[in-house]
C-alpha angles and dihedrals in degrees: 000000000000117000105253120200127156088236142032129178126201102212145054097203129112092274100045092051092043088055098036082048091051094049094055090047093056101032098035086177104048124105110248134195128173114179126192132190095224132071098251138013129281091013087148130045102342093057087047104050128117101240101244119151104211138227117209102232097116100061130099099251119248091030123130086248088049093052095034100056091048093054095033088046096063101036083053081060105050089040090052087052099048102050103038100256112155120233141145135218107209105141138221145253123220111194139194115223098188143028095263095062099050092082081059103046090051084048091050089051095052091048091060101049077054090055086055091253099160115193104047110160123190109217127200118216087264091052088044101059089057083070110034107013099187100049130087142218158132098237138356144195120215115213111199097187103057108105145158148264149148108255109193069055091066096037096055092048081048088055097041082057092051094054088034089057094045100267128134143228130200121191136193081034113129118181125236112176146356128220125195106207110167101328100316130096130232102205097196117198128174104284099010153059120208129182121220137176082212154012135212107178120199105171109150122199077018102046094105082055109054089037085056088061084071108020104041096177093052103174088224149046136209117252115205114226120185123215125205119194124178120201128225124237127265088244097056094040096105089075094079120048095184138325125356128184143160137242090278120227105258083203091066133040101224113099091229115243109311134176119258131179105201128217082266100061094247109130110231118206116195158338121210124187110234117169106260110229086208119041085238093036107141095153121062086232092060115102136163118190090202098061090035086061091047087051101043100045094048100111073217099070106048091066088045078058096053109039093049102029094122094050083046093056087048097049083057091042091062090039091062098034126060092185086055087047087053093054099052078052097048090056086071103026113016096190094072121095151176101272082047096072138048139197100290125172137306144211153191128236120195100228110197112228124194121202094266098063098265122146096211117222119198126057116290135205139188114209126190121160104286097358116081109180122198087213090165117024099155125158127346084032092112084051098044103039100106087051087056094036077058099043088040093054085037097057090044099049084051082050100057102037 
């Protein structure tokens, strides 16, 4: 016989435990199965985040991320606290280098006071450097609330309350198809068949892929981005206190490199956003033809293509040349210096894509009956995944009664 369970969730990333955890909490008697394709839980990009616990000042108010990080943002906290996870709040500072930026810097202030930041502080250059004496600015806002963690941390105490509360998870299990028979739903792997009542998939670089199982005419693609990030040396450590970042580019929905001192004290620079030429690409060498077709031949991307072809040159120009990467740096700190970093990480976000060439930036669901699909889950999806997991549980309880 077939396994049988209420619930089954594609994914072992932050966001698939957080939801797999959130239904247990709201349903203690139900079956639950989450299966992920990898050996162990968080291998993509939760593992490879950053370990910034977000804000919520860059997001259009009233947005699902908006809401979503606020929300997200306070029940990380008290789970943190709850279950012994170290993390620190030591806020940030996001700085504007040259006239231009200073309209957007005002306008990202005020859209933090509208997401209920309270706290904000605008910094002249003087008030700056007392918080950050190596960079350099015009003008500064200050952001109380950002914070750090580790991440793969989090996930894994996500993870120890889902086998604590009864629910299963099966690893090295991909899945290659779903059938809709009657109402229920035939989740096939590689090497097994499992029965659900209903289905939540978070799979991440993949999640175009699953979703299409069900929705073959998905009105978007992910897009891989590759981020690069170098570290600076223990010696040089002392420039950054805590979290530096730019006036971001409203075009385009990558923060720009930014300085982050992470809950272990290495100092992260980076990242920058180049096109992957695999889903799960985080060396320049790795390619996949398969996922190079899918990319290529999305209408979507070409006028991606077009319209930031010239931010795009200059992503791979910083990929390929350490001297252009300090000089991003330099804009914010300009101490630092070549000899002072060295190759760090990278990741890869999963960049939703429409037809028309949008990267869309909020979060991003496909609903149908008994099937809920995370089909865009970009940052502060770490921060806000309790908040999802919650709104996820929530819509299919709703759902059910």
């Amino acid at each position: 016989m077939n396994e049988h369970y209420d619930f089954i969730v594609i994914g072992a990333g932050i966001v698939g435990l957080a939801a797999a955890l959130k239904i247990l909490e709201h349903q203690p008697s139900a079956s639950l199965l989450v299966l992920e394709k990898e050996n162990d839980i968080a291998i993509h990009q939760t593992g490879n985040n950053s370990g910034v616990i977000h804000s919520g000042i860059y997001y259009k108010p009233g947005s699902l991320k908006a809401t979503n990080c606020r929300k997200g943002y306070e029940m990380l906290l008290h789970f943190c606290n709850t279950h012994d996870v170290k993390y620190e709040i030591t806020g940030k500072v996001i700085l504007a280098t040259n006239e231009e930026e200073l309209t957007t810097l005002d306008k990202l202030y005020q859209r933090g006071v509208e997401n209920g930041l309270d706290g904000l502080e605008i910094l002249d250059s003087k008030e700056l450097n007392k918080r950050e004496p190596y960079a350099k600015g015009l003008k500064a806002v200050f952001v109380p609330q950002t914070g750090r963690v580790n991440y793969h941390e989090v996930a894994k105490k996500y993870f120890d309350v889902i086998k604590n509360d009864g629910g299963t998870i099966k690893f090295n299990s991909e899945v290659k198809a779903i059938n809709q028979n009657s109402g229920q739903l035939e989740i096939k792997t590689q090497n097994n068949i499992f029965n659900c009542n209903y289905l939540i998939s978070c799979a991440g670089l993949f999640s175009d892929r699953i979703a299409k199982l069900t929705h073959p005419e998905l009105p978007l693609r992910i897009i891989p981005f590759r981020g690069e990030y170098y570290k600076i040396k223990e010696s040089k450590q002392y420039l950054v206190n805590s979290l530096i970042y730019p006036v971001p580019d409203d075009r385009f929905p990558f923060l720009g490199v930014h300085f982050t001192k992470k809950i272990d004290g290495e100092v992260e620079v980076g990242p920058n956003a180049v096109l992957a030429f695999k889903r799960e690409g985080y060396k320049k060498t790795n390619i996949n033809l398969n996922d190079l077709l899918e990319i290529f031949s999305w209408p979507g991307f070409h006028k991606v293509a077009a319209k930031y072809w010239k931010t795009g040159l200059g992503e791979f120009h910083r990929s390929y040349s350490k001297n252009a990467f300090v000089k991003a740096l330099q804009k914010m700190v300009p101490a630092i210096t070549g000899e002072d970093i060295e190759p760090g990480s990278a990741g890869v976000r999963a960049q939703a894509c429409d037809k028309d060439g949008g990267l869309l930036d909020d979060f991003y669901f496909v609903e149908d009956n008994n099937i809920l699909h995370v089909c865009n889950a970009p940052s502060p999806a770490a921060t806000a995944s309790l908040a999802i997991g919650d709104y996820i549980a929530k819509k299919i309880i709703s759902g059910l009664n």
